[in-house]
C-alpha positions, -999 to 999 in steps of 0.1 A, spaced: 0 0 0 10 35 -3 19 58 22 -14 82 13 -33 52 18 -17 38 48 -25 73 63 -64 73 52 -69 37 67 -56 47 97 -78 80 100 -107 57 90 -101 33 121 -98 61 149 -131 83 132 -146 50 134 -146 44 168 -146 81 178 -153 81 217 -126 52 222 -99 80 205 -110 103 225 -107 84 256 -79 75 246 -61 112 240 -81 123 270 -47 111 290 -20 133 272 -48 162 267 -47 161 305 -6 154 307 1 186 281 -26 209 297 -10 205 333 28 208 317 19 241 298 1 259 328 31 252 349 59 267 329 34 292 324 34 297 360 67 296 363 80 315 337 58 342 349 72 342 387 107 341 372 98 375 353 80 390 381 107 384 398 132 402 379 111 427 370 110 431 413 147 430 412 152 456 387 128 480 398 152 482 431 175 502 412 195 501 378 233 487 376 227 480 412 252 469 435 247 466 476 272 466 500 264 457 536 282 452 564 293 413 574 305 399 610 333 388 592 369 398 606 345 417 633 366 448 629 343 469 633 318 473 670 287 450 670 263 465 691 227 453 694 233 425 668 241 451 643 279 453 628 292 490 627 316 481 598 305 505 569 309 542 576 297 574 552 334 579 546 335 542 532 304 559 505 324 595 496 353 569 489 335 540 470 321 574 449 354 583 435 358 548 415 355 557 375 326 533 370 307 547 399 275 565 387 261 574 422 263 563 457 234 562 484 245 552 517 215 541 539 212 537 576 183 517 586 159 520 621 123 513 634 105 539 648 70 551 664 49 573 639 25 597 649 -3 620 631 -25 640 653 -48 607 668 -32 578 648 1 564 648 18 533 632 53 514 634 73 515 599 108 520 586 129 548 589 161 555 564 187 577 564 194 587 529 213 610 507 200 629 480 215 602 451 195 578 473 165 579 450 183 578 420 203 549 430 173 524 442 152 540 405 129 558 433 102 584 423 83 611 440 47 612 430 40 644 450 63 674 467 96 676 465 130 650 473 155 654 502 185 677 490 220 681 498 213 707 518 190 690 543 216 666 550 242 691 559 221 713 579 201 681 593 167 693 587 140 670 601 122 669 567 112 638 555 96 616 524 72 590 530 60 558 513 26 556 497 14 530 522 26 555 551 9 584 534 -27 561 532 -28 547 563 -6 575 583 -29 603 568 -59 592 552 -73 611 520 -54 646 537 -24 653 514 5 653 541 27 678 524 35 706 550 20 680 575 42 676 607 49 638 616 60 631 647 89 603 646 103 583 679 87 622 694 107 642 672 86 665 648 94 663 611 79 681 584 69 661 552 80 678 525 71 648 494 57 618 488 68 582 468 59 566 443 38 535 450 65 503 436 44 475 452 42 454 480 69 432 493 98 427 513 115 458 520 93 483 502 99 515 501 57 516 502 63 512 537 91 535 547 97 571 559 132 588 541 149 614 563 185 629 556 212 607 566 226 633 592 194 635 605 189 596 607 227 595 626 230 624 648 196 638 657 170 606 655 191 573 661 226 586 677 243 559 653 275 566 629 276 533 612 254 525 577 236 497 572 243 495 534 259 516 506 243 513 473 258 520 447 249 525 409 277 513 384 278 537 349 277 498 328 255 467 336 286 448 320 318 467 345 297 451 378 326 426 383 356 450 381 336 478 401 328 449 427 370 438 431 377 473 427 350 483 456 361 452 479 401 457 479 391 495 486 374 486 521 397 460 525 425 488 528 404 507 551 391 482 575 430 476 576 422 438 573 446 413 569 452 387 538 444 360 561 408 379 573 376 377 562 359 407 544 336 424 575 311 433 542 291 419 522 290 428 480 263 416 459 253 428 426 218 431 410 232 403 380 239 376 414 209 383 426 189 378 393 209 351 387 202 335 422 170 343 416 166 328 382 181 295 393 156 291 422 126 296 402 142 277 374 147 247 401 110 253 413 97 250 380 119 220 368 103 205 398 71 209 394 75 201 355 84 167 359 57 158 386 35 169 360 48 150 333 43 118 352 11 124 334 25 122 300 37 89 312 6 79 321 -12 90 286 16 70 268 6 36 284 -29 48 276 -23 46 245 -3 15 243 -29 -5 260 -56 8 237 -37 0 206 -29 -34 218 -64 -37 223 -70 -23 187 -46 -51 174 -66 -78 189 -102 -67 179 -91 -65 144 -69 -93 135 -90 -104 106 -85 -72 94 -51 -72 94 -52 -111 80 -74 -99 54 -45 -68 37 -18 -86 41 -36 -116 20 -44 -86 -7 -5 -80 -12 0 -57 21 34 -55 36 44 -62 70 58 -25 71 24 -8 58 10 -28 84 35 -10 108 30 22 94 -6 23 98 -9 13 137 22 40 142 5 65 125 -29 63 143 -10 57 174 8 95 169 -25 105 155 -37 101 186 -6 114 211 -6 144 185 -41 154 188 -43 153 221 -8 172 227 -25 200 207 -58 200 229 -36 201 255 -21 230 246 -51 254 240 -64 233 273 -27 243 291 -35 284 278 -68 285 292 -55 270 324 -27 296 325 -54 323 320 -77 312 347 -49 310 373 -35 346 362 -73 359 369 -81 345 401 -53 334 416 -35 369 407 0 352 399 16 361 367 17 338 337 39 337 305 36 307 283 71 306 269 73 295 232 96 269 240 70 249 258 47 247 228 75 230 208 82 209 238 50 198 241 44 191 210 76 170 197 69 148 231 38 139 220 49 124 190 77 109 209 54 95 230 30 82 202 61 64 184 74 49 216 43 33 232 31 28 199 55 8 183 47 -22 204 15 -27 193 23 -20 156 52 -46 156 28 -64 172 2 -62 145 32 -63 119 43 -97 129 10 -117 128 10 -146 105 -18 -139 81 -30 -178 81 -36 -173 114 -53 -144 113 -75 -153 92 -89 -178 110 -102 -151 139 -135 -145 140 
């Protein structure tokens, strides 16, 4: 028989006994669907992610202080080894764009009748453009607030909603820990999570230090690098520089800690990567699952026509168009339903972005995936049955009712 014709037979037999193909595809529809919404899912948190990370600050690199050596005082848990010297020297470097050492605390705040607990930075004025922050209303701290220690401040957009209401607090005075500040701006909303500036009052690093806190040490430096692709020589360059100034020996440890935005997108990437590996191949197991679905179906197949197969190979059939046609419908099959699966895997991907409010990208990759496994699946589990069907003795055959 021809190839043409092989094909048409074999379309015959599985329109023939519709429901039974569709059972049997029901398994890898199933298998594809759950494969697709998860590296939808995944690929989604990955981006979100890194969209998270970047929004931090551009060509970002943090330095924060490390127990390390212990050069430096550790008072209250907190290491006193990064000082604002350590920032006016780290900004000298060529690659250096801007530098915004920060110095963290917790403190009391108070508006007229309500009050709340949040964050409280010390900041320059390259603070904001360092950590790619924005003020939606007002105006930004200036130099000159940090030399003259003015107890102006910025606040986050969470602050400004729950510290003040619908009132506009520009002009309002805020009491902090007690100590009256003015607020002079407000930030940009960038989202909820960890370490939001959403959540967080800005005061002048002088300020912070000597008026507020009573604390000379910094509790990071950031630091925005002029090229995404110097990070690595600004970071040697950065850590041999506090090295010399911490007057730490070869044989010490570094009393800091340097971490680049590219380490932390690429820890970042690897974790969700791992998650989403993980998840992949539990649901996979389903693919596995179609595959024998299909295998035991066509074996089936096989038996209930055996006369038929008697009956072409009497007419001058070969025992490879035999082959052909039980592979065929047995990819038929694993093919269709990969491709169900797919639009099945979409809609899945769509319903868990609208109500479970998680990100999801589908990445192109994953179609191809999914599709060149189910045909990998079709020709593996069914090749059995087709050598199976290939092999009958036509005599014998024949002879089955």
């Amino acid at each position: 028989m021809q190839v043409r014709e092989t094909i048409r037979s074999a379309w015959r037999s599985l329109t023939s006994n519709g429901l039974r193909t569709g059972l049997t595809a029901l398994g890898m529809v199933i298998g594809v669907a759950a494969v697709i919404a998860v590296l939808g899912v995944g690929e989604g948190a990955q981006r979100s992610v890194e969209t998270r990370i970047r929004s931090l600050g551009s060509n970002l690199i943090t330095i924060r202080p490390s127990r390390g050596a212990s050069r430096g005082a550790v008072r209250g848990g907190s290491v006193e080894s990064l000082s604002r010297e350590d920032a006016l020297a780290i900004a000298a470097f060529p690659g250096v764009a801007a530098v915004g050492p920060q110095a963290d605390g917790s403190a009391q705040l108070r508006y007229l009748s309500q009050n709340m607990n949040a964050s409280v930075n010390g900041v320059t004025a390259d603070y904001l453009r360092v950590r790619s922050l924005e003020v939606a209303t007002g105006l930004g701290l200036t130099a000159l607030d940090d030399q003259q220690r003015r107890r102006v401040a910025l606040v986050g957009a969470s602050v400004a909603t729950e510290l003040f209401g619908g009132e506009s607090p520009l002009g309002k005075r805020l009491q902090i820990n007690g100590v009256a500040f003015r607020v002079v701006g407000v930030l940009a909303a960038k989202g909820s999570g960890w370490n939001s500036p959403d959540d967080a009052v800005l005061i002048p690093l002088a300020t912070h230090q000597k008026v507020l806190f009573g604390q000379d040490y910094l509790s990071s430096i950031n630091v925005e690098v002029v090229d995404e692709d110097d990070s690595s020589t600004v970071e040697a360059q950065v850590s041999q520089l506090l090295r010399l100034r911490h007057g730490l020996r070869p044989e010490d440890e570094d009393d800091f800690d340097i971490r680049s935005q590219t380490d932390m997108l690429e820890t970042m990437g690897e974790v969700s990567g791992t998650f989403t590996s993980l998840l992949g191949s539990v649901a996979a197991v389903s693919l596995l699952v179609g595959g024998i679905g299909i295998m035991n179906i066509m074996l089936v197949s096989v038996r209930e026509r055996t006369r038929e197969i008697g009956v072409r190979m009497a007419v001058g059939a070969r025992r490879s168009d035999v082959l052909l046609q039980f592979l065929v419908e047995a990819i038929v099959v694993s093919l269709g339903g990969g491709v169900l699966g797919i639009a099945l895997g979409f809609v899945a991907a769509a319903a868990i972005a609208q109500f479970g409010g998680w990100e999801t990208v589908v990445p192109s990759y994953a179609i191809a995936l999914s599709l060149g496994v189910s045909v990998v699946i079709g020709v593996v589990f069914g090749v059995g049955p087709a050598r199976r069907a290939a092999h009958l003795d036509p005599v014998e055959a024949l002879r089955q009712e």
